[in-house]
Backbone bond lengths (Angstrom), bond angles and torsions (degrees), N, CA, C in turn:
res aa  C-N    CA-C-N  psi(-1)  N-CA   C-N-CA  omega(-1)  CA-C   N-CA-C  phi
1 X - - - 1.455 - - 1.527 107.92 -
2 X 1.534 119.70 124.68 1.117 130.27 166.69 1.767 114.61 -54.43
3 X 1.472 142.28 125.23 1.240 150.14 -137.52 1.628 84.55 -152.64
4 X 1.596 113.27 118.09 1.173 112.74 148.19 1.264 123.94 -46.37
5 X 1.922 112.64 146.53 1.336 117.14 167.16 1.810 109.00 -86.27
6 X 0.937 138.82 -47.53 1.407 131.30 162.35 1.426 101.04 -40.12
7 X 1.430 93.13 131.09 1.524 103.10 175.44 1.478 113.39 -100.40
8 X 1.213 140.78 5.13 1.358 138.67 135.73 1.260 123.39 -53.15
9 X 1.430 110.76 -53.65 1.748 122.36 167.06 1.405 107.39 -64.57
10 X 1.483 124.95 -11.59 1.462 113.36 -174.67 1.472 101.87 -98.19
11 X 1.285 109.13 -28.36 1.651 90.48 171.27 1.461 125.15 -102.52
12 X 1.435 105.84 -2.49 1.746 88.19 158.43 1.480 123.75 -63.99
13 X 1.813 109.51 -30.88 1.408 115.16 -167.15 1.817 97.53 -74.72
14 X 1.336 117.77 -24.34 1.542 125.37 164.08 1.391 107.89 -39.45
15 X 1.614 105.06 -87.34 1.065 106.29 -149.27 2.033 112.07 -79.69
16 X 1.201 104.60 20.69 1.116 125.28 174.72 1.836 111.59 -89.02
17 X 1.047 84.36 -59.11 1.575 108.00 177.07 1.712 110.10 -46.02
18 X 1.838 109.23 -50.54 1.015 124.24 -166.20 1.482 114.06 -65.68
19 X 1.580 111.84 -47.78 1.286 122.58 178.60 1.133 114.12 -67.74
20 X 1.680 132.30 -43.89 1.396 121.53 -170.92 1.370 95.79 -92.97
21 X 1.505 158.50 -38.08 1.277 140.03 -159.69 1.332 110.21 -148.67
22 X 1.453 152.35 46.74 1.137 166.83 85.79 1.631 133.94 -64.67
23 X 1.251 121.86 131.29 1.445 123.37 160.98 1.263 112.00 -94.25
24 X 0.988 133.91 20.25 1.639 120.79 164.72 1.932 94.05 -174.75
25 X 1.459 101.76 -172.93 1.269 99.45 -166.05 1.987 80.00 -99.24
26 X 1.224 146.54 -34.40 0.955 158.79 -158.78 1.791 110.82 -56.34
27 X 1.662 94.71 -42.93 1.552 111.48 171.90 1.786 108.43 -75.59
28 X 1.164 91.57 -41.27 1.831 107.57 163.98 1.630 131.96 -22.46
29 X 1.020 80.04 -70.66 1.968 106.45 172.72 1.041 125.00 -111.48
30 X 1.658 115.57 9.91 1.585 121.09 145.16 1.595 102.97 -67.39
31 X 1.204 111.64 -68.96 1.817 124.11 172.62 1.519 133.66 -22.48
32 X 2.026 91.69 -53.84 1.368 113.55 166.77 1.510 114.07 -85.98
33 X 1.519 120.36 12.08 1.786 104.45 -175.32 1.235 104.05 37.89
34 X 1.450 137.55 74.59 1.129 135.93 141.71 1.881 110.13 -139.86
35 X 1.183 116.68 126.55 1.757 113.96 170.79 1.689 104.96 -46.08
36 X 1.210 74.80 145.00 1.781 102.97 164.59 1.422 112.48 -44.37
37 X 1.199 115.65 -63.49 1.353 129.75 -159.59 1.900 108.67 -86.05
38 X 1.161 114.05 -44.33 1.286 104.85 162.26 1.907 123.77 -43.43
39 X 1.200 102.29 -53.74 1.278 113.90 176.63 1.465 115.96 -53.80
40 X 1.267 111.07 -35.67 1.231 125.28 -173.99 1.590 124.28 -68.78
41 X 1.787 92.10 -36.75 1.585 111.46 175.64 1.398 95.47 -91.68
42 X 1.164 143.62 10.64 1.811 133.05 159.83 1.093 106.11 -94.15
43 X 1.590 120.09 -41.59 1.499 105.99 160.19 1.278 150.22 -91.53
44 X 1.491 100.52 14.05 1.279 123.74 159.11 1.422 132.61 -58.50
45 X 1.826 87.66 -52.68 1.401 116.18 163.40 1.120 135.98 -35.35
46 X 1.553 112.91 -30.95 1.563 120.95 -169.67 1.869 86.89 -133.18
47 X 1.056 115.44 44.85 1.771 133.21 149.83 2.050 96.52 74.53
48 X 1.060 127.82 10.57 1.361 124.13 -168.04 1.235 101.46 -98.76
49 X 1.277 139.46 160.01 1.496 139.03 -168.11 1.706 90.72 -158.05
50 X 1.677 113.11 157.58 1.634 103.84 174.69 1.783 103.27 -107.03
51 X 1.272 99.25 145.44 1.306 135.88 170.73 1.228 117.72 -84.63
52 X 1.410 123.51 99.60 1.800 120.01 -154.85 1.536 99.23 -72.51
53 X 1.827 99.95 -41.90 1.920 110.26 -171.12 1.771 98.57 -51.49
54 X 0.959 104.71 -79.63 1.792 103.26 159.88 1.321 151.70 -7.24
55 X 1.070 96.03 -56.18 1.887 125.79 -175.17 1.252 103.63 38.98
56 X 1.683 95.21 63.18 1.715 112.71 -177.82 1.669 120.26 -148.58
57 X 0.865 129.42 116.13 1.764 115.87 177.44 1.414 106.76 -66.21
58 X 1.413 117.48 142.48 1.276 124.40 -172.89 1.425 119.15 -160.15
């Protein structure tokens, strides 16, 4: 899966992704070939962290 490089644009298409066709972020970035934790430190980066109750960065 193609993943925006802007990481604003990368986590709307996230947390978009998450709500309509993922249960966790884990199924997420199995899908998208991307680690957990990378993703995590891009959206860290721009102050967002994930919310498991959620299954949302926020």
């Amino acid at each position: 899966m193609d993943l925006p490089k802007d990481a604003v644009m990368l986590l709307s298409v996230v947390n978009m992704k998450l709500r309509d066709f993922y249960p966790s972020l884990e199924a997420f970035c199995e899908a998208a070939e991307i680690g957990v934790e990378e993703l995590k430190e891009k959206m860290a980066a721009i102050d967002y962290e994930y919310d498991r109750d959620a299954n949302q960065f926020v």
